[in-house]
RORO-983963 format. One record per residue (C-alpha): residue in three letters; x, y, z. Coordinates in steps of 0.1 Angstrom, whole numbers, padded with zeros to 4 digits, always signed. Last residue first. Example, Ala and Ser with C-alpha at 12.3 -4.5 7.8 and 13.67 -1.06 7.14 Angstrom:
BEGIN
SER+0137-0011+0071
ALA+0123-0045+0078
This chain:
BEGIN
UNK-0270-0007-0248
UNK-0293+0021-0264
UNK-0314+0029-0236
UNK-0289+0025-0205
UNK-0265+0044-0232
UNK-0297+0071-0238
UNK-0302+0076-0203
UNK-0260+0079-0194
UNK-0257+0102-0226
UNK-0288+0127-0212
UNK-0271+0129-0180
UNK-0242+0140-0198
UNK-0253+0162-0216
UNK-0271+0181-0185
UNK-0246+0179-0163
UNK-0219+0195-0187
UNK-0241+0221-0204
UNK-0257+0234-0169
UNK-0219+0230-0150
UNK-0205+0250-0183
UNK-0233+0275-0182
UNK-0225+0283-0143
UNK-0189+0282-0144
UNK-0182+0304-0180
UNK-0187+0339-0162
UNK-0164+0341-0140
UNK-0169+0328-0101
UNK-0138+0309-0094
UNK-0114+0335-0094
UNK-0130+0351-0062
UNK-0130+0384-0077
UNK-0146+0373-0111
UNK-0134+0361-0145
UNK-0154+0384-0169
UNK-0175+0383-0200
UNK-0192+0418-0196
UNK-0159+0436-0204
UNK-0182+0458-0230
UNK-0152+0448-0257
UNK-0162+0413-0251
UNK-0130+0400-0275
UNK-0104+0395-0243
UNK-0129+0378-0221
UNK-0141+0352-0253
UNK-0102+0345-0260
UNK-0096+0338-0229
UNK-0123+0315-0228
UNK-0112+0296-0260
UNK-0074+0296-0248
UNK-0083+0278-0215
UNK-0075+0295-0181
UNK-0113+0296-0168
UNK-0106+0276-0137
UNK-0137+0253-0143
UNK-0140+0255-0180
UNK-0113+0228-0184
UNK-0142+0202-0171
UNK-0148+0185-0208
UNK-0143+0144-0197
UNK-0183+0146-0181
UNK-0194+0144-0216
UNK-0180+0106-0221
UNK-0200+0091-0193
UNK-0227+0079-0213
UNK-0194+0059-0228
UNK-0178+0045-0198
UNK-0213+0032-0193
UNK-0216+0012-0230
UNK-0182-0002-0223
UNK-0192-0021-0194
UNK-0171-0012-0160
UNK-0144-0037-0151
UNK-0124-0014-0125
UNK-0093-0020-0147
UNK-0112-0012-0181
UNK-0127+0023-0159
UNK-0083+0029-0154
UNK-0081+0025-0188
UNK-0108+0048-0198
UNK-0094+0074-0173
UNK-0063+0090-0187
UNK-0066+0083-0222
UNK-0101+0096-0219
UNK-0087+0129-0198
UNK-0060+0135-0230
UNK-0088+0133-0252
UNK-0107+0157-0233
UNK-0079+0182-0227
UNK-0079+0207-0202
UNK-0056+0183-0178
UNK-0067+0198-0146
UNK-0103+0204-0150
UNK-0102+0171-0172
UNK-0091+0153-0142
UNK-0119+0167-0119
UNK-0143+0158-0144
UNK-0133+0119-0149
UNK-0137+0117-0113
UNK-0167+0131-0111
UNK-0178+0108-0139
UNK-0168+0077-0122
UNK-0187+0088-0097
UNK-0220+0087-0114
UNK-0214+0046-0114
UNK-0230+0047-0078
UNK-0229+0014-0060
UNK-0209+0001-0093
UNK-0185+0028-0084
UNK-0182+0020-0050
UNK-0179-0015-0051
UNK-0149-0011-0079
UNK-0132+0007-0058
UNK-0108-0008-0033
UNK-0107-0041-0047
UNK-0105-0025-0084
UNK-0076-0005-0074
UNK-0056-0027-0055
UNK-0054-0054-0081
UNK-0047-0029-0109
UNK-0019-0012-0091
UNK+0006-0019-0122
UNK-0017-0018-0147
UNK-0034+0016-0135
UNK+0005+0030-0134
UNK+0013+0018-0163
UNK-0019+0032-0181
UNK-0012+0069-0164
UNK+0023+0071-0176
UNK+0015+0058-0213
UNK-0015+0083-0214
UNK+0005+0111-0198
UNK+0034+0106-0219
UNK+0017+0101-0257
UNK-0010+0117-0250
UNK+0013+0153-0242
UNK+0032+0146-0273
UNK-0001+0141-0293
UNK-0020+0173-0278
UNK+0011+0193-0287
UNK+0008+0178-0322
UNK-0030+0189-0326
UNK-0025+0226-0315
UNK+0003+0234-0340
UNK-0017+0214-0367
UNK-0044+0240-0357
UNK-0024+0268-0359
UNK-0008+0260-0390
UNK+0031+0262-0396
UNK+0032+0220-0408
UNK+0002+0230-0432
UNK+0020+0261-0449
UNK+0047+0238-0453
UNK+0025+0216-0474
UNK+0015+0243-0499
UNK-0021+0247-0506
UNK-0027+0232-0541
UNK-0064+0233-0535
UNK-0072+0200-0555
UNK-0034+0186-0551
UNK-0036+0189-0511
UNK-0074+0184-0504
UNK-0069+0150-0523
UNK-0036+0143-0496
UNK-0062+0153-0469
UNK-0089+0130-0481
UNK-0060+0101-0476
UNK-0049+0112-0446
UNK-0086+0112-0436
UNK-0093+0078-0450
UNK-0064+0058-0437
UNK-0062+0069-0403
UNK-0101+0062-0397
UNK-0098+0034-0413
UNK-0071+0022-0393
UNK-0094+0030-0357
UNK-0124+0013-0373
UNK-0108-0021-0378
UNK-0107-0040-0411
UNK-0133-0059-0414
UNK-0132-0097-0396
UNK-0141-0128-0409
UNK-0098-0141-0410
UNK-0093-0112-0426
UNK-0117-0089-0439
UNK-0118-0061-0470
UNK-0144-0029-0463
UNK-0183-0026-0477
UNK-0194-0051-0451
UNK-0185-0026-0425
UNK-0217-0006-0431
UNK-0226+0020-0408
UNK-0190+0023-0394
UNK-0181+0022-0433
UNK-0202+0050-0440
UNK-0193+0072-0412
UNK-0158+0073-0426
UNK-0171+0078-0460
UNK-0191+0110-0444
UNK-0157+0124-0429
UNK-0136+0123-0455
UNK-0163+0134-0480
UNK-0173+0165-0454
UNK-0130+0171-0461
UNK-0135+0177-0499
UNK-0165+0197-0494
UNK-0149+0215-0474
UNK-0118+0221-0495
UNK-0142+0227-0530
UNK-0155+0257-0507
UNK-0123+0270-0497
UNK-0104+0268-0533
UNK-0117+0298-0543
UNK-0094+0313-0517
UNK-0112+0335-0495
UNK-0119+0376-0490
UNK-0122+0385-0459
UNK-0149+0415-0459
UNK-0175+0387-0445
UNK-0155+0380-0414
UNK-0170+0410-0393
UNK-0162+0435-0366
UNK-0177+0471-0362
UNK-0155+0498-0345
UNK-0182+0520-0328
UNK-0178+0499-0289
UNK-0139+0512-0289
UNK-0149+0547-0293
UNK-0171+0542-0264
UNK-0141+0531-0244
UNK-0119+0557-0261
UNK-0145+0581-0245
UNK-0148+0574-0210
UNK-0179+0578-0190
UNK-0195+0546-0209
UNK-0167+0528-0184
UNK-0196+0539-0159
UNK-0227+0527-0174
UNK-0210+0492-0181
UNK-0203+0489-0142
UNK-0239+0506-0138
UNK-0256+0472-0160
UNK-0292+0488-0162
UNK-0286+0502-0202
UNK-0266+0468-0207
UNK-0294+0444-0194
UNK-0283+0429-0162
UNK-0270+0394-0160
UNK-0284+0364-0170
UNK-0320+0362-0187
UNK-0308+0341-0216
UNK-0282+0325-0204
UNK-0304+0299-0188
UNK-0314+0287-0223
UNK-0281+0288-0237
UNK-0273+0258-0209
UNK-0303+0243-0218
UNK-0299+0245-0254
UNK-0258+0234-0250
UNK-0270+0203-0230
UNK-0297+0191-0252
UNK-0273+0194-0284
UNK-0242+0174-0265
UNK-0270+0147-0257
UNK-0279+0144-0290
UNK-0244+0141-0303
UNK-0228+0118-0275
UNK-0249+0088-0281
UNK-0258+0082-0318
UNK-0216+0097-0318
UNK-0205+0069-0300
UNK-0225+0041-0315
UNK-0217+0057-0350
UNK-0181+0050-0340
UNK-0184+0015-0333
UNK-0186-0002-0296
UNK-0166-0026-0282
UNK-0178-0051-0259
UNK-0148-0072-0246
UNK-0121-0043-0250
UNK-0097-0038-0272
UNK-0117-0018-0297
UNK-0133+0005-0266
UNK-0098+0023-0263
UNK-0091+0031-0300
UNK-0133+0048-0301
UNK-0125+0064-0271
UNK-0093+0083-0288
UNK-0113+0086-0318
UNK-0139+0099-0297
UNK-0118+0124-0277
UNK-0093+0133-0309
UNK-0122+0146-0331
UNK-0132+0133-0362
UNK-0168+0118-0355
UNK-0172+0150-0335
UNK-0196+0144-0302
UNK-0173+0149-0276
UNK-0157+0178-0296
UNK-0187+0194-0294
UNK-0187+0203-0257
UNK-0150+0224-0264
UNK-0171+0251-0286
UNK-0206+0250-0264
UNK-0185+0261-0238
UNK-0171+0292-0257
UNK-0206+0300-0275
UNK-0220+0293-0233
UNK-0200+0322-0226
UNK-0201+0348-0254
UNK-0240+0342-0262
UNK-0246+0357-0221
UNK-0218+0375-0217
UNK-0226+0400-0245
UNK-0252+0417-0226
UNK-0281+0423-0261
UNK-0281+0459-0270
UNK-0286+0444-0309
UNK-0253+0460-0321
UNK-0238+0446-0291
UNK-0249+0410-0292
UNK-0237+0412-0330
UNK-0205+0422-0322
UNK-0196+0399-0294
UNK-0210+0372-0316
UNK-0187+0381-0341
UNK-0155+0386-0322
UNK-0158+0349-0310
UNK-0165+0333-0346
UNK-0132+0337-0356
UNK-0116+0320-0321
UNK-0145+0294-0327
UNK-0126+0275-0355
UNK-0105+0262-0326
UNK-0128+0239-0316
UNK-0114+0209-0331
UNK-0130+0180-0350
UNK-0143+0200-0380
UNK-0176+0192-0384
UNK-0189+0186-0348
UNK-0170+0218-0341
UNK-0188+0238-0360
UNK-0214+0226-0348
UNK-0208+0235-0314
UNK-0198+0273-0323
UNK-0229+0276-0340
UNK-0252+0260-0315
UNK-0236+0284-0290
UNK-0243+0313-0310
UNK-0279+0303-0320
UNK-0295+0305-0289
UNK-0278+0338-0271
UNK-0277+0350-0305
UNK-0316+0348-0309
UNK-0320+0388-0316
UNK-0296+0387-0342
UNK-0313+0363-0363
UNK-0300+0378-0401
UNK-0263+0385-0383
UNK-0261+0351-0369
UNK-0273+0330-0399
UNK-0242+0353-0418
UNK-0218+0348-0394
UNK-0225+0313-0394
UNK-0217+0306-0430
UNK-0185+0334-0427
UNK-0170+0311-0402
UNK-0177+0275-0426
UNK-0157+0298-0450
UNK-0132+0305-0427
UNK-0125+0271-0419
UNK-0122+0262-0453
UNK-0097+0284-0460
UNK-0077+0260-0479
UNK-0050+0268-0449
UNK-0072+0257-0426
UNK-0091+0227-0445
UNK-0051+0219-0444
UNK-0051+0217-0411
UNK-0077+0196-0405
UNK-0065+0169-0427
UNK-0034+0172-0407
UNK-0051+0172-0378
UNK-0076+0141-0384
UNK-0042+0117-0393
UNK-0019+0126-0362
UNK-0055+0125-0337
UNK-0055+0087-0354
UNK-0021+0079-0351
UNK-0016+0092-0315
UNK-0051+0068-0304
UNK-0032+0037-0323
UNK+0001+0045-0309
UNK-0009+0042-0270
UNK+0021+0033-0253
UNK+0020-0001-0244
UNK+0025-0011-0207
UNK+0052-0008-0189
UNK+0063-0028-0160
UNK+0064-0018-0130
UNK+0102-0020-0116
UNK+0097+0010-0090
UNK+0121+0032-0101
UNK+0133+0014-0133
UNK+0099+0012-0146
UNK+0081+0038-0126
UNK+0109+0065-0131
UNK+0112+0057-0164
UNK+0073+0061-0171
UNK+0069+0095-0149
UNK+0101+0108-0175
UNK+0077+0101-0205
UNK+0050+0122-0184
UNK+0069+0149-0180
UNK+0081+0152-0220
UNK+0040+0145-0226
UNK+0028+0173-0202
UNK+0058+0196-0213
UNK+0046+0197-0250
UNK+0023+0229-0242
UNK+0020+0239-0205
UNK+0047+0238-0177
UNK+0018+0242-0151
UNK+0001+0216-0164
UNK+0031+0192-0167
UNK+0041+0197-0135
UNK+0009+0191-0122
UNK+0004+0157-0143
UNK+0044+0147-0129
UNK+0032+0153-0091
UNK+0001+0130-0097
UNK+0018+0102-0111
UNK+0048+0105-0084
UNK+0019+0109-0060
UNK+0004+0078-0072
UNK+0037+0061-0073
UNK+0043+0072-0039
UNK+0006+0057-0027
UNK+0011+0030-0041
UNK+0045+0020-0027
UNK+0031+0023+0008
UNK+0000+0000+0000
């Protein structure tokens, strides 16, 4: 028992450092957590997740070069456009915007274009900007739980394939895609009526007082000036083909080669397919490759392989080296109550701030405790907790582009303006994934 609780520490100690680090640090960290537990304390390692790397390696680079097509930006200008004729119902269809876009693209960083927008258009219409601006960040990160592309349910969808009852990726997303939609609506819902109205709001009243602050609320932002590529629309296109033949052979196996009675697995096709839709994006746009590599969002995606790569393969030896222990000591707990599995996953994911790198994390260490495939999975939603401390990128980004200052992180550092909509979006989903995985499974 002594020598668990150091190497949980050691596990522990090396996540923190690797937080506080930031960027590639988590992974470096975490490869130095799996020396020190193998020659340290002689566990012995278990296999560092390739599959789930090679998959998130193969969706970012075809999301990348959507990017530098500018097929983000046109899939921007799309919602800009819905927003700006409905501007009245921003607080509504912001957020389903910003997680839709995500659902198509597998990453929310599309939203940091959209941000400025909704600001805008909340302000033109004398509508508090906090209340589309928070939930449109939140609603950003919850539809990556529910992207057929994105690293979380790839990385779920590599996980599940070894174990007894796997599940396919249209099982996933059947699951986490309505549940991700009831979630953001009830979380915009409350939104609606937060905060006071502009005109009644005396802390907006008073910067009103100054005039480079009013200044400041005259400049008008927009995406629609931006003038694209004409390849942008022929690169979405390109990329919805990716992803809709990927669905197509989850819905229908049949249609790929077998061995041995078997198709080929879900995780390869998903490889194979989106490099592949990437390399036809590549010669049909004739974007340059090492405008690709310098991309934002391939930037992103290989710092959330490097840090998978350590903290997964640090986490998994640890779980397999303590496996015993943990499943006697817990197992009867969570099967009392399998909801706290999910506030466990949350808490992780508040630290972490990255879903896929939370799954990686915990779905082993669910596979140690025995729990069914098809509850680890109506638990999925409760892996997006990196709202909590409001220190991720996206909400940043939605403080810093709230020229009224409305969207706010709060005296007490916990009470900013993403907590409230974030618990509402988070609960709610996933309560809604549990019911329709009890239903479905």
């Amino acid at each position: 028992m002594f020598v668990f609780w150091i190497e949980f520490l050691l596990v522990l100690t090396a996540i923190l450092l690797g937080i506080r680090r930031g960027g590639v640090a988590l992974g470096l960290i975490g490869g130095l957590g799996v020396a020190v537990l193998t020659l340290g304390f002689r566990a012995q390692p278990s296999e560092p997740p390739v599959s789930v790397m090679l998959i998130i390696l193969a969706v970012v680079t075809a999301s990348a070069t959507l990017q530098v097509a500018g097929g983000l930006d046109w899939l921007v200008q799309i919602a800009e456009r819905v927003l700006r004729r409905h501007p009245k119902r921003v607080t509504l269809l912001a957020p389903l915007a910003t997680f839709l876009l995500t659902v198509c693209v597998g990453t929310g960083h599309a939203v940091y274009a959209l941000l400025p927008v909704i600001s805008d258009v909340a302000l033109r219409t004398r509508i508090r900007p906090e209340r589309p601006m928070a939930i449109s960040s939140v609603a950003s990160q919850m539809g990556i739980t529910a992207s057929p592309v994105a690293a979380a349910v790839t990385t779920f969808l590599a996980f599940a394939a070894k174990s007894a009852h796997p599940v396919g990726l249209f099982d996933i997303v059947k699951i986490t895609l309505p549940a991700g939609i009831v979630g953001v609506l009830a979380a915009a819902l409350w939104s609606m009526s937060r905060g006071k109205e502009l005109d009644q709001d005396p802390e907006f009243q008073r910067r009103l007082e100054d005039p480079s602050f009013r200044q400041a609320l005259d400049v008008s932002v927009t995406t629609l000036d931006k003038k694209l590529p004409r390849t942008a629309k022929l690169s979405v296109a390109l990329f919805f083909a990716g992803v809709g033949t990927i669905v197509l052979f989850a819905l229908v196996p049949s249609l790929l080669p077998a061995a041995k009675g078997k198709p080929v697995p879900m995780t390869v096709v998903v490889q194979f397919v989106m490099l592949a839709f990437g390399a036809l994006m590549l010669f049909a746009t004739k974007v340059k490759a090492a405008d690709i590599a310098r991309s934002s969002v391939f930037t992103a995606g290989m710092i959330a392989v490097v840090s998978i790569f350590g903290i997964a393969w640090m986490s998994d030896t640890f779980v397999s080296a303590n496996s015993a222990l943990l499943v006697g000591k817990i197992k009867t707990m969570v099967e009392l109550a399998p909801w706290t599995f999910a506030l466990a996953m949350f808490a992780v994911s508040a630290f972490v701030k990255s879903q896929a790198a939370t799954l990686t994390i915990m779905i082993p260490f669910g596979q140690a405790l025995q729990l069914p495939t098809s509850l680890l999975l109506g638990l999925i939603p409760s892996s997006y907790a990196y709202f909590f401390f409001a220190f991720y990128p996206s909400d940043l980004a939605a403080i810093s582009m709230d020229r009224t200052g409305t969207t706010r992180i709060g005296k007490y550092l916990l009470n900013h303006s993403f907590m409230v909509p974030g618990l509402i979006g988070v609960g709610v989903s996933t309560c809604v994934a549990y019911a329709l995985s009890r239903v479905a499974f």
